[in-house]
C-alpha positions as a printed Julia matrix, in Angstrom:
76×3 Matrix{Float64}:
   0.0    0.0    0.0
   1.53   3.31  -0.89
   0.14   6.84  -0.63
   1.32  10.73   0.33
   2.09  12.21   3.28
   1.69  16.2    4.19
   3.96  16.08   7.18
   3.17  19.25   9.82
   6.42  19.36  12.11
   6.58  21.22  15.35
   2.68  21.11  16.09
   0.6   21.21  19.13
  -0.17  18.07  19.01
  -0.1   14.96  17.01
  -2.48  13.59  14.74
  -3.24  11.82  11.57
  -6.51  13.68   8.96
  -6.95  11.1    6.3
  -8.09  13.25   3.29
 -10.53  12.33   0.31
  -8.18  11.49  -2.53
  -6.29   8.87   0.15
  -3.58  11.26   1.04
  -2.6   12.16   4.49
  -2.25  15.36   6.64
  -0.09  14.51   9.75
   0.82  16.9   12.31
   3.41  16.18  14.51
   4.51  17.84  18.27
   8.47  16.66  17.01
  11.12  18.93  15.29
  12.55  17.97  12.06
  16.14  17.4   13.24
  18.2   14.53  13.66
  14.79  12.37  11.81
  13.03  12.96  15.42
   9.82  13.8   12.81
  10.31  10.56  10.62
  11.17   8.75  13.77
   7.1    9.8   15.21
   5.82   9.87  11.87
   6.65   5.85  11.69
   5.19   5.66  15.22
   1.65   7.48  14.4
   0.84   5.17  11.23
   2.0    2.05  12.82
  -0.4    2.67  15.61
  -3.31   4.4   13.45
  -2.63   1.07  10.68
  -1.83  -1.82  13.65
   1.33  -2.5   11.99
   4.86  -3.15  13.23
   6.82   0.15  12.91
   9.43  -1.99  10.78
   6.41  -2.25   8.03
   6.66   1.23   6.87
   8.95   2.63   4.47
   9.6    6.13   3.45
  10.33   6.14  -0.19
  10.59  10.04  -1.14
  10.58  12.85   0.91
  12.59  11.54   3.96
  13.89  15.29   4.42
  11.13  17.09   2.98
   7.28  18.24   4.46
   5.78  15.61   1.59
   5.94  12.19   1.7
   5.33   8.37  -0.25
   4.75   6.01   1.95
   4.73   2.41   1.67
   3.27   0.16   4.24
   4.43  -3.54   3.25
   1.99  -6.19   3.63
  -0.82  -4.18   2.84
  -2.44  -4.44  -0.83
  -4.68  -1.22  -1.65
């Protein structure tokens, strides 16, 4: 399963909006230094898809505020 990401670093709080065209807004209380915002990105959708952390992948955007993410094991 892949789709986009709309990451929202240094936030109140964290949370994931699912959007209509299957993208993703996720706002996140971490900093994007030292992948601390990757790092509780990962966290969020493994919790919010009850998947082990280790099944998501960042394909693009690892240092950017958009994101492809793959989630293996999942067929869309």
């Amino acid at each position: 399963m892949k789709f986009s990401v709309a990451v929202k670093p240094n936030s109140r709080k964290s949370e994931i909006e699912e959007l209509g065209d299957g993208s993703f807004v996720v706002q996140l209380k971490s900093a994007p230094v030292d992948g601390k915002a990757n790092e509780e990105l990962i966290r969020l959708l493994s919790k919010h898809f009850r998947v082990p952390q280790k099944s998501i992948v960042i394909k693009q955007g690892s240092s950017g505020k958009k994101k492809l993410i793959e989630i293996l094991g999942i067929d869309s």
